[in-house]
Short mmCIF file of the C-alpha atoms (twelve columns), coordinates in Angstrom:
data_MODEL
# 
_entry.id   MODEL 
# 
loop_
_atom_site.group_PDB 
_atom_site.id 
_atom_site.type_symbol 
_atom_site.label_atom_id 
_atom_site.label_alt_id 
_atom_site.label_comp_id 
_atom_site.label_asym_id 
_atom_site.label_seq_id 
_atom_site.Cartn_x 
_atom_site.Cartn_y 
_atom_site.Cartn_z 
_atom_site.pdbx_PDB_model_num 
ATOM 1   C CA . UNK A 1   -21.348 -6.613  -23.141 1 
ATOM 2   C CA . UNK A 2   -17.670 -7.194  -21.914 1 
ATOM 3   C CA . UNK A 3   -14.969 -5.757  -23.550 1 
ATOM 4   C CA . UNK A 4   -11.307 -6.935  -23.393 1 
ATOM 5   C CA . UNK A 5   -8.719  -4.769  -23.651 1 
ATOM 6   C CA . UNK A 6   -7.476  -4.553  -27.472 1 
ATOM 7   C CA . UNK A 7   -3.924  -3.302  -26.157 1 
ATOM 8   C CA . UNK A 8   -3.471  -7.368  -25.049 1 
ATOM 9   C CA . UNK A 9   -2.724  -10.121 -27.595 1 
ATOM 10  C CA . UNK A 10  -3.515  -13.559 -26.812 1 
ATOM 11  C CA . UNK A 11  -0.335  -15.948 -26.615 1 
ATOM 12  C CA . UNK A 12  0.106   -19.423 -25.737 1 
ATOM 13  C CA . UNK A 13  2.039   -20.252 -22.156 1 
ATOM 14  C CA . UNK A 14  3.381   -23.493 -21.528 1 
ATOM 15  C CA . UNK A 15  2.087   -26.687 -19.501 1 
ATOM 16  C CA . UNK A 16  5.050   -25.503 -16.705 1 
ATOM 17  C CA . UNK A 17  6.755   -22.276 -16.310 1 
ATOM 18  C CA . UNK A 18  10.102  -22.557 -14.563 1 
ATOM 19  C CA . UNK A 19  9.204   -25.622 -12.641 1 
ATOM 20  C CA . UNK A 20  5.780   -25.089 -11.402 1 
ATOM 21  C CA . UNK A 21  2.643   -25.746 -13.003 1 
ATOM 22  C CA . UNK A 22  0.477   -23.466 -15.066 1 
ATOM 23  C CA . UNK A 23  -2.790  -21.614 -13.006 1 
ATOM 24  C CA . UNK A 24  -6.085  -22.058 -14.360 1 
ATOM 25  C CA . UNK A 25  -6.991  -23.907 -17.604 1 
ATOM 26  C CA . UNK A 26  -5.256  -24.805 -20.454 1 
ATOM 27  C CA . UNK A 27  -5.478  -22.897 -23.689 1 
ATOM 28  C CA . UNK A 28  -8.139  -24.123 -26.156 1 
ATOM 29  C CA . UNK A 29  -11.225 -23.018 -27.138 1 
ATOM 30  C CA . UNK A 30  -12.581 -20.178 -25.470 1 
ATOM 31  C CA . UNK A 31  -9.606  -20.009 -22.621 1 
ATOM 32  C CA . UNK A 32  -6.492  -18.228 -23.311 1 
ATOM 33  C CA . UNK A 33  -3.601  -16.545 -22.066 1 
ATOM 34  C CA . UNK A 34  -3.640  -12.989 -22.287 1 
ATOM 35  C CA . UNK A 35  -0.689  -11.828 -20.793 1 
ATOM 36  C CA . UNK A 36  1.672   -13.624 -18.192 1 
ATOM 37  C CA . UNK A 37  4.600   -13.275 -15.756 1 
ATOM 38  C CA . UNK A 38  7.292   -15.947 -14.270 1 
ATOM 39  C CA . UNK A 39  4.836   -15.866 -11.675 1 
ATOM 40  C CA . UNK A 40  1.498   -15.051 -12.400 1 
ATOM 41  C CA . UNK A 41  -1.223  -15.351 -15.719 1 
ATOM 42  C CA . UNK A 42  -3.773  -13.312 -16.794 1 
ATOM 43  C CA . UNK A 43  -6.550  -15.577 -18.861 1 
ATOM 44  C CA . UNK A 44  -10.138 -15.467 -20.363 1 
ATOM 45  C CA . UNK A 45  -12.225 -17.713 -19.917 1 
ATOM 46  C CA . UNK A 46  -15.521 -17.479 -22.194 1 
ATOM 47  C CA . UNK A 47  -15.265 -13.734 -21.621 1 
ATOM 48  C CA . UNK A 48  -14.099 -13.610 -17.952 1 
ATOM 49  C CA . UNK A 49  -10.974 -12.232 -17.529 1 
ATOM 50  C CA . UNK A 50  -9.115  -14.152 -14.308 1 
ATOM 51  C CA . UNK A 51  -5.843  -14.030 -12.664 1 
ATOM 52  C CA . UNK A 52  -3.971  -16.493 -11.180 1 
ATOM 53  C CA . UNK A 53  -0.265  -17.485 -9.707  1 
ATOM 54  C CA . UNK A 54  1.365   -20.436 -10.912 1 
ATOM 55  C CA . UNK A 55  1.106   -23.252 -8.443  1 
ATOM 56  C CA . UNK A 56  -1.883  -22.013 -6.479  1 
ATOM 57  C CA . UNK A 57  -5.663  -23.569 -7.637  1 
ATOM 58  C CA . UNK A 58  -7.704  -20.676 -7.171  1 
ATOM 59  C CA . UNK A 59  -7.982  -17.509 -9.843  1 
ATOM 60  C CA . UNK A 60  -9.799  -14.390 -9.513  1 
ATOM 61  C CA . UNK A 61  -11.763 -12.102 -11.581 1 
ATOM 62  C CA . UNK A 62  -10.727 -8.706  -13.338 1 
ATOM 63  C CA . UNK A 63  -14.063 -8.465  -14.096 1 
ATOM 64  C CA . UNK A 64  -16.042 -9.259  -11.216 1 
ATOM 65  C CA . UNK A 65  -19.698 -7.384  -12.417 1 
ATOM 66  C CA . UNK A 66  -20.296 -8.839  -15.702 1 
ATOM 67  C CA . UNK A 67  -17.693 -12.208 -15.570 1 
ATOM 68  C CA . UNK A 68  -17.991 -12.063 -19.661 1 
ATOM 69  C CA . UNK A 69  -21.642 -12.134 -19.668 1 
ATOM 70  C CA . UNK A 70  -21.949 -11.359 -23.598 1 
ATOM 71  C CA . UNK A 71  -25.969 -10.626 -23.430 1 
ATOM 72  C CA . UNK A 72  -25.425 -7.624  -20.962 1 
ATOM 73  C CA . UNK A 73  -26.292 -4.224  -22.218 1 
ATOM 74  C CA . UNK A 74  -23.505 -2.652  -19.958 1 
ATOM 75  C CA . UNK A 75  -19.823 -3.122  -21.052 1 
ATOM 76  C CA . UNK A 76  -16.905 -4.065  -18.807 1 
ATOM 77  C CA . UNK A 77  -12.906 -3.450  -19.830 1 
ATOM 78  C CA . UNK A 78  -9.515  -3.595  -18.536 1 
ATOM 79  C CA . UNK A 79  -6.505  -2.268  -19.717 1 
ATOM 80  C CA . UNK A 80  -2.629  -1.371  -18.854 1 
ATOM 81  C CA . UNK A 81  -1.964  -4.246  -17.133 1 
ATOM 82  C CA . UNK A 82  1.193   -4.602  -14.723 1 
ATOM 83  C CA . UNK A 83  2.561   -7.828  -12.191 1 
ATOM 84  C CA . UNK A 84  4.406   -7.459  -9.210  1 
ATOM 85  C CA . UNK A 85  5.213   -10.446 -7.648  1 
ATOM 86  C CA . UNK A 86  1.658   -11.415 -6.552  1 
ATOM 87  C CA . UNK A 87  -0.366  -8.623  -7.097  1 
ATOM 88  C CA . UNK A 88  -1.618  -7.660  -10.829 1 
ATOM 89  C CA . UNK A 89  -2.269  -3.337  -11.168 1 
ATOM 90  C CA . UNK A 90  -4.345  -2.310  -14.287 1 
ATOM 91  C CA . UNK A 91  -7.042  0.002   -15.286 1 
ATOM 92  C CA . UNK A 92  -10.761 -1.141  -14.636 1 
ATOM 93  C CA . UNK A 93  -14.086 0.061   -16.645 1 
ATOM 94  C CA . UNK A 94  -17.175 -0.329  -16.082 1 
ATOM 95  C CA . UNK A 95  -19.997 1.203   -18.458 1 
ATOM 96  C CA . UNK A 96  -24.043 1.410   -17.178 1 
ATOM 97  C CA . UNK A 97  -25.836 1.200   -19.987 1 
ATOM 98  C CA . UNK A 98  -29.062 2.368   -18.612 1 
ATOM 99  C CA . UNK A 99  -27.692 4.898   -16.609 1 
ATOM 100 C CA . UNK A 100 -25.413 6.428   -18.752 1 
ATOM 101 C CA . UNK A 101 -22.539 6.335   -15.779 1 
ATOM 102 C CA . UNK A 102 -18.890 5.404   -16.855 1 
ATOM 103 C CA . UNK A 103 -17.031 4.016   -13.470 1 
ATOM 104 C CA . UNK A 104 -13.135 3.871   -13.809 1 
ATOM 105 C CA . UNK A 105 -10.730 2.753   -11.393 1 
ATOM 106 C CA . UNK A 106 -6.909  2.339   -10.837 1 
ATOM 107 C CA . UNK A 107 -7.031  -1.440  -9.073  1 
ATOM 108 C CA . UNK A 108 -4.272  -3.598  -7.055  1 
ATOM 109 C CA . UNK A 109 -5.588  -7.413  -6.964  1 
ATOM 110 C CA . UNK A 110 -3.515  -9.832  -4.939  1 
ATOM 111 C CA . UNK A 111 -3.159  -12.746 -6.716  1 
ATOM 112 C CA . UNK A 112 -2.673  -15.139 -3.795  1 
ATOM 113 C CA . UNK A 113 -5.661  -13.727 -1.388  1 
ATOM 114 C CA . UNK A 114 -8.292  -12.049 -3.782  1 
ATOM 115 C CA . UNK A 115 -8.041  -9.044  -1.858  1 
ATOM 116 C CA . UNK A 116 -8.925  -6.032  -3.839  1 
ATOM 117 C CA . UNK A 117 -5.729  -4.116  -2.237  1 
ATOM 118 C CA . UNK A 118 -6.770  -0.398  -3.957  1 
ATOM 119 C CA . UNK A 119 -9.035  0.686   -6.270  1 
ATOM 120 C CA . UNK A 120 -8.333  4.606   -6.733  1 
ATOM 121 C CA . UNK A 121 -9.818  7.052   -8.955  1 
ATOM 122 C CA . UNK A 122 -7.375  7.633   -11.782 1 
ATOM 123 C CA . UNK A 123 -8.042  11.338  -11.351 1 
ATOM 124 C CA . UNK A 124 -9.895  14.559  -12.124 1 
ATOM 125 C CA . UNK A 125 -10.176 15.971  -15.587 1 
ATOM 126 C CA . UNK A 126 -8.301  19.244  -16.677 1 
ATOM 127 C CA . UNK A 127 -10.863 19.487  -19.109 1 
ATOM 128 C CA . UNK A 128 -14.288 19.707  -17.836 1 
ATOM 129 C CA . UNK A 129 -15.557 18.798  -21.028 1 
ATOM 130 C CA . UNK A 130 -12.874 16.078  -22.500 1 
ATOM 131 C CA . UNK A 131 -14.043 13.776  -25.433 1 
ATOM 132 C CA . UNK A 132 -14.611 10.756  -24.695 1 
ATOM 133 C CA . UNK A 133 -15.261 7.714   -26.806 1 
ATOM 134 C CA . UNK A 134 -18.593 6.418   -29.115 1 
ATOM 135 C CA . UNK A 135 -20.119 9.976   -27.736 1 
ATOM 136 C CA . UNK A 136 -20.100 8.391   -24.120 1 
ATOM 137 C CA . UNK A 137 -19.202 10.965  -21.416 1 
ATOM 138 C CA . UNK A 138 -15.688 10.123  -20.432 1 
ATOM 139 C CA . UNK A 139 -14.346 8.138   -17.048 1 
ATOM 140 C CA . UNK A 140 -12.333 10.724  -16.348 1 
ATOM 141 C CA . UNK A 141 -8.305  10.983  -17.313 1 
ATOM 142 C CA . UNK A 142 -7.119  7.997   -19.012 1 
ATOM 143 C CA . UNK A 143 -3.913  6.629   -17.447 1 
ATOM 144 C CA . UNK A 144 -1.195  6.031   -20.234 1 
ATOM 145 C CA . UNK A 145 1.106   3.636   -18.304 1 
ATOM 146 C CA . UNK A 146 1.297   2.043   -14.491 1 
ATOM 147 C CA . UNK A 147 4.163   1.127   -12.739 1 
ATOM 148 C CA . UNK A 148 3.809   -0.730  -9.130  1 
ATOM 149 C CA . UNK A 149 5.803   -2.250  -6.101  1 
ATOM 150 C CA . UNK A 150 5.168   -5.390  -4.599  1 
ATOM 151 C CA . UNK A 151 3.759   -3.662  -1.495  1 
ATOM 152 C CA . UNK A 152 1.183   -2.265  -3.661  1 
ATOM 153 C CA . UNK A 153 2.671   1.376   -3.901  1 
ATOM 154 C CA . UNK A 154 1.414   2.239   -7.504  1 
ATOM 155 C CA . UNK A 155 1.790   5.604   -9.887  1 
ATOM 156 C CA . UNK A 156 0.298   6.078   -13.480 1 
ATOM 157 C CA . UNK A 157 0.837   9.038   -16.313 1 
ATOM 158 C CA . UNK A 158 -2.939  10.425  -17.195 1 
ATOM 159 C CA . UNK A 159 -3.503  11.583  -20.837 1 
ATOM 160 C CA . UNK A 160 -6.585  13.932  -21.003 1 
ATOM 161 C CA . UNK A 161 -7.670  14.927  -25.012 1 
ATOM 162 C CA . UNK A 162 -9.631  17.194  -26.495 1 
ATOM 163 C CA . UNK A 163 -9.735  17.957  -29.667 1 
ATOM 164 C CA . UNK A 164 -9.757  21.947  -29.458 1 
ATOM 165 C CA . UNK A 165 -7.098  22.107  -26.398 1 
ATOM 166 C CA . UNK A 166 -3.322  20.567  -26.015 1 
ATOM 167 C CA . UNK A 167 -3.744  17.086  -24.648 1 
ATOM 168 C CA . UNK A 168 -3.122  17.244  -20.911 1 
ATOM 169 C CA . UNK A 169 -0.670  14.897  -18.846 1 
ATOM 170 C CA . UNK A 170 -0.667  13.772  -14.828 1 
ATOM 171 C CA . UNK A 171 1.252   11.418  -13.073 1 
ATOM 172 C CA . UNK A 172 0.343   10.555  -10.178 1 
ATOM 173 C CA . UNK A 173 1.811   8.594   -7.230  1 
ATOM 174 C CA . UNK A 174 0.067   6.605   -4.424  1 
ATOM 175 C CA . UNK A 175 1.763   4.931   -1.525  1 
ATOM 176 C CA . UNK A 176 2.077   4.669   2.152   1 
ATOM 177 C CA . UNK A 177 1.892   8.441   2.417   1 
ATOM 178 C CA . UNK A 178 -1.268  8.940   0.694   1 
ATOM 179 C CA . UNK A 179 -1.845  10.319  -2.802  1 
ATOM 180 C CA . UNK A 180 -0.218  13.080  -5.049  1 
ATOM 181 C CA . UNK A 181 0.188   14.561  -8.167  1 
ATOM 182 C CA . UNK A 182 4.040   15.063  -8.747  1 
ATOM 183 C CA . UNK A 183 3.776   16.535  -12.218 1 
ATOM 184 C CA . UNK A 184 1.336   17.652  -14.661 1 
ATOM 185 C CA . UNK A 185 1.076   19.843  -17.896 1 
ATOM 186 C CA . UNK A 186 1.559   19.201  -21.380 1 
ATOM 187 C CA . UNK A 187 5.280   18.756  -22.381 1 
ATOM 188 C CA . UNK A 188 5.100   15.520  -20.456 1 
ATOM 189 C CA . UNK A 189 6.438   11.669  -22.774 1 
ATOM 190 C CA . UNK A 190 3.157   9.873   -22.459 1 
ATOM 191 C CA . UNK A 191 5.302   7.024   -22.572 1 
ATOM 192 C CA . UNK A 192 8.288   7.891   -19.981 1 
ATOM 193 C CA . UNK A 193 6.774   6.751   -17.017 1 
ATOM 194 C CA . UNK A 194 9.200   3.899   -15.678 1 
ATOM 195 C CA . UNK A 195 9.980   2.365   -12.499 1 
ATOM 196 C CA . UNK A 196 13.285  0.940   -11.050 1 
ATOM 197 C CA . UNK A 197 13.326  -0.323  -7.395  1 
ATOM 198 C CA . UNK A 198 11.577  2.662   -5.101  1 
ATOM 199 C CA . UNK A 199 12.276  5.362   -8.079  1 
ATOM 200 C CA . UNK A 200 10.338  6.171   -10.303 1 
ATOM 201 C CA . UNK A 201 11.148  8.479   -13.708 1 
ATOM 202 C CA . UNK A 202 9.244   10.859  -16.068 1 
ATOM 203 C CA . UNK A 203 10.286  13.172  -19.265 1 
ATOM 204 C CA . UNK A 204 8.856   16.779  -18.830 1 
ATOM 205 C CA . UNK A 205 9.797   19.272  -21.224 1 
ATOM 206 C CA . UNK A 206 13.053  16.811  -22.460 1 
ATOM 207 C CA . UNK A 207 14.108  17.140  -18.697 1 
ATOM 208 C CA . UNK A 208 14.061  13.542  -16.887 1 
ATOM 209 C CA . UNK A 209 12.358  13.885  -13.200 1 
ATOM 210 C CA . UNK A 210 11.998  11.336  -10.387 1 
ATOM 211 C CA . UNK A 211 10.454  10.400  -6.991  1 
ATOM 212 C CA . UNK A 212 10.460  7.521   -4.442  1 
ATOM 213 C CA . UNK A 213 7.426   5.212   -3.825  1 
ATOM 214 C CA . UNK A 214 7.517   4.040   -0.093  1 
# 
């Protein structure tokens, strides 16, 4: 079974958007618009979740195991979504039903190509034994919000719970210098994460930090 992300609210885009025609299908039915930029749209389609840029004929799938196949036993998600100029970043789930395996993944899809540009493990839990949801085991450190470049340089703030422990926060940077964890602990904003240009921003403690993404 495929699960959309409940975070996203379906709205109606228009026929055009600044001049060039809308991607994909129109809304009716079982096709709508579930988020969209001045550049780019994020629909479902009977249950497949697609991206597209306006003007271009192809989309792509954000769900590329199950493509909304409502009779599977295995469930597949998306959340946290995020556009930069052609590429979409957002959070990627995939439950096995039969083997019990939760598979999570930080993605980068280009819009224009197809091309899967990253799929990264969000990260590793502080808490070996986190909840996680419906009694599932967990896909590891949930990330709170994404920010990304247009070159595909990404970061995301984790939130790890548990119901006994204070919740846990990372955030976490990838770009042209590999991966690293700038920050983690529990006085972190879950919601402070912001990007502006190559810097990027973070409340620790009431204390505002930064870095650069290359």
């Amino acid at each position: 079974m495929m699960a959309a992300a409940t975070a996203l609210v379906p709205t109606l885009a228009p026929a055009s958007l600044h001049g060039r025609p809308r991607c994909g299908p129109p809304n009716h039915g079982h096709v709508y618009t579930l988020v969209r930029s001045h550049r780019a749209r994020v629909f479902s389609d009977h249950g497949d979740v697609r991206g597209c840029l306006h003007g271009h004929r192809h989309s792509w799938s954000l769900t590329p195991r199950l493509h909304g196949d409502w009779t599977s036993s295995d469930t597949e998600s998306f959340a946290k979504l995020v556009f930069s100029q052609r590429l979409v970043g957002y959070l990627y789930f995939y439950w096995h039903a039969e083997q019990e395996v939760c598979f999570a993944r930080v993605r980068v899809l280009d819009l224009k190509t197809g091309r899967l540009r990253r799929s990264l493990l969000p990260g590793k839990r502080h808490y070996p034994g986190a909840d996680g949801p419906y009694g599932r085991p967990p896909c590891g450190p949930n990330p709170e919000r994404i920010v990304m470049k247009r070159n595909a340089s990404i970061a995301w703030l984790t939130v790890e719970r548990r119901s006994t422990e204070p919740t846990w926060f990372r955030v976490i940077r990838v770009d042209s210098r590999g991966r690293k964890t700038l920050d983690e602990g529990t006085a972190i904003d879950a919601e402070s994460l912001r990007r502006r240009g190559s810097t990027i921003t973070w409340r620790s403690g009431g204390v505002r930090r930064s870095a650069r993404l290359h």
